[in-house]
C-alpha positions in Angstrom: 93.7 45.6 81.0 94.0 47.6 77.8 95.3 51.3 78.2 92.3 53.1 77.4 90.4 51.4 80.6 94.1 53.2 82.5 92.9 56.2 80.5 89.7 56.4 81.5 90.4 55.8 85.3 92.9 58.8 84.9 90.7 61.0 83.6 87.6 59.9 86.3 90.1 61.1 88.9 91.1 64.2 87.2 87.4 65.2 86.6 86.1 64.4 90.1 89.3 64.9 92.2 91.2 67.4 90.5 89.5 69.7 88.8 86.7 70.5 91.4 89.9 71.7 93.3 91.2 74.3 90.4 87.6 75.6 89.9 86.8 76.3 93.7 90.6 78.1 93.2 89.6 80.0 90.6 86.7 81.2 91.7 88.1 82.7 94.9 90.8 84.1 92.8 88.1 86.0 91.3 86.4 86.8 94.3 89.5 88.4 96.3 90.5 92.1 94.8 93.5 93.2 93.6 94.8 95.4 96.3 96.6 98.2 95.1 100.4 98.0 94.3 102.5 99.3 96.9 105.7 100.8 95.7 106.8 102.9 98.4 105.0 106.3 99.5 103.3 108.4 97.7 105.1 110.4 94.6 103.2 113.6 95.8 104.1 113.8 99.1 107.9 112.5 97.9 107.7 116.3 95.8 105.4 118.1 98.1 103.2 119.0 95.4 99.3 118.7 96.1 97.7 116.3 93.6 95.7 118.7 91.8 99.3 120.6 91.2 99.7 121.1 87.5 102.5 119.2 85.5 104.4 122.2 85.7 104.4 122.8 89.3 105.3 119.0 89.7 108.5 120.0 87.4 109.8 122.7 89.7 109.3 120.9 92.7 111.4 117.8 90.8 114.2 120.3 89.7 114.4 122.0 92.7 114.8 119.2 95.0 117.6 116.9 92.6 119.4 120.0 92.5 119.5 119.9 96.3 120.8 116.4 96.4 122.2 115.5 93.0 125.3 113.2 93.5 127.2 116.0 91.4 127.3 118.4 93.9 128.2 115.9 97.1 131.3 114.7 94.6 133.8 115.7 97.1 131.2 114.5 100.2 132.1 111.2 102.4 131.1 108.1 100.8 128.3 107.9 103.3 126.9 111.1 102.1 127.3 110.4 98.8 125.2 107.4 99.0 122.7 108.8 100.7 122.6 111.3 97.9 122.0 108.8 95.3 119.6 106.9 96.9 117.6 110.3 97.6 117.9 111.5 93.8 116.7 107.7 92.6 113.5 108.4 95.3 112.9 111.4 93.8 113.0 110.2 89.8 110.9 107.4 90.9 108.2 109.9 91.7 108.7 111.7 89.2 108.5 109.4 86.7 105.2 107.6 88.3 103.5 111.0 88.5 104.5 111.4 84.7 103.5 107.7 83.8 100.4 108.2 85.7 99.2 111.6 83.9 100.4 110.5 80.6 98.0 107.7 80.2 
């Protein structure tokens, strides 16, 4: 047989086999919804700061609670306590940072 008969064959089978299967995929891609990222808990109640809290409010609650648990000030702490520290002050910057994203645009 010449190749084009081969090529033909192929592309019956893609066209009735195949790609029925990546439409009907597609389309119930496109019928699910994008459920919200989940990132951990919310930034707000990380800072304690009520959503409608203005940008400064959010700033002073940052501050006042990395100041609490900056790794700085535990220097001389256990190594337990230290790390503890850091993961609490890279919590808090992740909030802080995705309330900032968030109102920034």
């Amino acid at each position: 047989m010449a190749w084009f008969v081969y090529a033909g064959v192929a592309y019956l089978a893609y066209r009735y086999l195949a790609a029925p299967e990546a439409q009907k995929r597609k389309k119930r891609a496109k019928q699910r919804p994008n459920p919200p990222p989940t990132r951990g808990p919310d930034p707000y109640v990380v800072l304690e700061v009520s959503p409608s809290a203005t940008m400064d409010e959010v700033r002073h609650a940052y501050q006042r609670k990395v100041s609490s648990c900056h790794p700085d000030r535990v220097a001389s702490a256990p190594e337990d306590v230290r790390a503890a520290a850091e993961a609490e002050t890279k919590r808090l910057n992740l909030a802080y940072d995705s309330i900032r994203r968030q109102r920034q645009g």
